[in-house]
N, C-alpha and C positions, 0 to 999 in steps of 0.2 A: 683922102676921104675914105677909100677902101684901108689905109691902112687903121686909121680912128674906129672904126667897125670891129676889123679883127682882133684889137686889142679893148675893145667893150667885150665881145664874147670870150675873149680867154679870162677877163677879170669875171666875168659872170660863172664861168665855169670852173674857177677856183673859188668863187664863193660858194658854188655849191657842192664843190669839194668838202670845203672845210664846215661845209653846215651840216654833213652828211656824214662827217667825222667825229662834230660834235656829238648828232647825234645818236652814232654806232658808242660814242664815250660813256655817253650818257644809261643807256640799255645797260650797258655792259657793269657800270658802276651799282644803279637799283636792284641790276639780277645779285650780283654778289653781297649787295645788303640787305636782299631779301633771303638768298642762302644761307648770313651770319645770323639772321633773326628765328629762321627757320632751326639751323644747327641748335642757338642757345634754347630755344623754346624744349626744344628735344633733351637737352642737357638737365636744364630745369627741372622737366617731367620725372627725368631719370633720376634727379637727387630728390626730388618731392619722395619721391616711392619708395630712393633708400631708407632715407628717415622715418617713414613711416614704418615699414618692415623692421627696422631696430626698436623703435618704438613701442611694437607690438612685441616682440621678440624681449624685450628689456624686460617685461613683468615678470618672466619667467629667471632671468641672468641677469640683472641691472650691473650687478659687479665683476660678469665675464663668467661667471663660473655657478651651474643650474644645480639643481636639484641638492641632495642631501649629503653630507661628507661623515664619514666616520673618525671621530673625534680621539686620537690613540691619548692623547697626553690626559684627554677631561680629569677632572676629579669627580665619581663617584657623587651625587645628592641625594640619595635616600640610599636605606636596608629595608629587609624585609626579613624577615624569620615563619618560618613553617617546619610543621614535623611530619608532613607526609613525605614518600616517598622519598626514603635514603640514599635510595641508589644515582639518584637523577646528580648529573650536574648545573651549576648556577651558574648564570652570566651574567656581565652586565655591559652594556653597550650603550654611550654615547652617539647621538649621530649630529650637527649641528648646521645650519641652512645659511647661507653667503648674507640673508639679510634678518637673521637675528633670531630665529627661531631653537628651538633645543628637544631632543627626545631623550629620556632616560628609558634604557629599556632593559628590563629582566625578566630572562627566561631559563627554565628547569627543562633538561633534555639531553642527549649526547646530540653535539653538535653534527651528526649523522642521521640523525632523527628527526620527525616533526618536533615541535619542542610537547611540551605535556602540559605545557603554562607559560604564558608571558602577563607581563605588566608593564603598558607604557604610561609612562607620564609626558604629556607634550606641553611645553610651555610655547603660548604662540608669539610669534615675532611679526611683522608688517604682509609676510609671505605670503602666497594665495591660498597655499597648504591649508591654513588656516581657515580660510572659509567655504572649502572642498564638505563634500555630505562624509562626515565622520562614519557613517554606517556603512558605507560603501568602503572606506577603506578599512574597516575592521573585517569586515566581509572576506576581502583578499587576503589579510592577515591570516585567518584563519583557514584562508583555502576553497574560497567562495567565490562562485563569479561575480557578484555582484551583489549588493543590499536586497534586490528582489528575492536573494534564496537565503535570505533570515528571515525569520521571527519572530514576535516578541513571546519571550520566557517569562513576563512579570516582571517586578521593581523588589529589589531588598534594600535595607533599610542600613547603614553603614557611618563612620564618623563622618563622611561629605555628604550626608543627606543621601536621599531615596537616590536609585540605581538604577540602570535599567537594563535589563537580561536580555542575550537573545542569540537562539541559537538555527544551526542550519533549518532549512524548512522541512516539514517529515520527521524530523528525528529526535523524537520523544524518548529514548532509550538507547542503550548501546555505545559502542566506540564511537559514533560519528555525531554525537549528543554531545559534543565538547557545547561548556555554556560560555556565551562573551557577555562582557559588561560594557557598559560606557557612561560616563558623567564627566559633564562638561559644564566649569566651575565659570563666572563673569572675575571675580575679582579675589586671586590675583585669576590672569588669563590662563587657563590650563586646561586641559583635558585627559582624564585617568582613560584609559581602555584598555581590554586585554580580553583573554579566556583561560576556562579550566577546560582542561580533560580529567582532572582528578576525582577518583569515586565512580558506581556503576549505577549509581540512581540520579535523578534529576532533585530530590531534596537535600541528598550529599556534596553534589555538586555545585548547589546553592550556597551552602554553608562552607563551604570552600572558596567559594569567591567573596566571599564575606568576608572571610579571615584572612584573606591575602589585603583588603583594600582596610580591615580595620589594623594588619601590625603593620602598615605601611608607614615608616618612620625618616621626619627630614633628619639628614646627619647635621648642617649645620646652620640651625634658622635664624641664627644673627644676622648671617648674610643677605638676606633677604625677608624683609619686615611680614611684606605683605603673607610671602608662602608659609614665614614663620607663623602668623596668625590663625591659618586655614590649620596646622598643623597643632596649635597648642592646646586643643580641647584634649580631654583624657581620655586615653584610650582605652576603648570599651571591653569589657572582661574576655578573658580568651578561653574560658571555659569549655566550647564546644569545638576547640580548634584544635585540641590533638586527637589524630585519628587513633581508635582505642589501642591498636600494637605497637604504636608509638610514644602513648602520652605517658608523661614522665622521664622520657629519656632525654636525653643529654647534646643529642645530637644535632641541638638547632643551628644553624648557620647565620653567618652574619657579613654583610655586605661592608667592606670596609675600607678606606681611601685609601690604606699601606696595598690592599691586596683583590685589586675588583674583580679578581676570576675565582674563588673554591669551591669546591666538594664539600660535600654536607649534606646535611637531611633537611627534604620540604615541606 
């Protein structure tokens, strides 16, 4: 009889063994599946935020590689001819953007110098560039902290239609009266801007930037229908465009696909 007893309590005390076994199994299993759920959720979090951050980061670099590159091989798309100031040098400079954008840019100056004149042409591409405040970046251009320390100098009147002037704020006269333009075309997409410093008046200066934007010439407008069309009106007389110690001479320059760097008069 006593021994029926002691083998009921050893079988009860291995059942609570193993119920107790179970149970510690059991703990042990949910905490580590609540650790893997915990772990993924945190992993999750961590790729959501990558993505997002390249995502964000993409508008600027979609193709790996940001901002503007200068273009060695380009070919050359417009000339220009001027007879002021002989002594300056010409350039001309490609810069071209990873998602389709293009600058043609020419500028009169020793490249040790401010320039004395530029002229960009920017044809836009998908880039953000593109819908950035144009005044603001001509601003810098010229040396400007910002669109707030322009202008407006008035509108002249040119083969792309009215203009618009504008120069640092205060500076009515003198060297720091350099005048900038800007006009920005819908079709084809493009955007002329630049400045003169040429001339010591503000109606010389006008007439200066007038004659940079009316001999503004495409070299090859088959290639392009649309800019060929912008381009085919006639260009308007050049009469008031050489400066009087220069006009007649010989010395005008010309921007050319064999040879996009010369000397020559602007």
């Amino acid at each position: 009889m006593h021994s029926d007893s002691a083998r009921t309590a050893t079988a009860s005390r291995s059942a609570s063994v193993l119920q107790g076994l179970e149970s510690f199994a059991d703990e042990v299993c949910g905490t580590v599946a609540r650790l893997f759920a915990y772990v993924g959720a945190l992993a999750l979090l961590a790729m959501l935020g990558v993505a997002g951050w390249q995502h964000l980061d993409g508008d600027d670099a979609p193709t790996g590689r940001a901002g503007w590159t200068l273009a060695d091989g380009a070919v050359p798309a417009f000339s220009l001819r001027l007879t002021d100031q002989p002594d300056k040098t010409a350039t001309y400079t490609v810069l071209t953007h990873p998602e389709g954008g293009r600058k043609d840019v020419l500028r009169w100056g020793e490249p040790a110098d401010r320039p004395a004149a530029e002229l960009e042409v920017y044809r836009f591409g998908p880039e953000r560039d593109a819908r950035r405040d144009p005044r603001a970046d001509l601003a810098i251009r010229m040396g400007q902290g910002g669109a707030a320390d322009l202008e407006t100098a008035g509108v002249i009147d040119s083969r792309f239609g009215p203009v618009s002037l504008m120069r640092p704020a205060g500076a009515s006269e003198g060297p720091r009266a350099c005048l900038g333009f800007l006009k920005t075309i819908a079709e084809p997409a493009l955007r002329i801007s630049g400045w003169s410093c040429q001339g010591v008046t503000m109606p010389t200066r006008r007439a200066m930037v007038g004659c940079m934007l009316n001999r503004l010439t495409l070299l090859a407008p088959e290639q392009d229908r649309a800019l060929g069309q912008l381009f085919a009106g006639p260009e308007p007389r050049r009469g008031g465009c050489d400066a009087p110690a220069t006009a007649g001479s010989a010395g005008d320059w010309v921007m050319s696909t064999a040879n996009p760097r010369l000397r020559g008069a602007l």
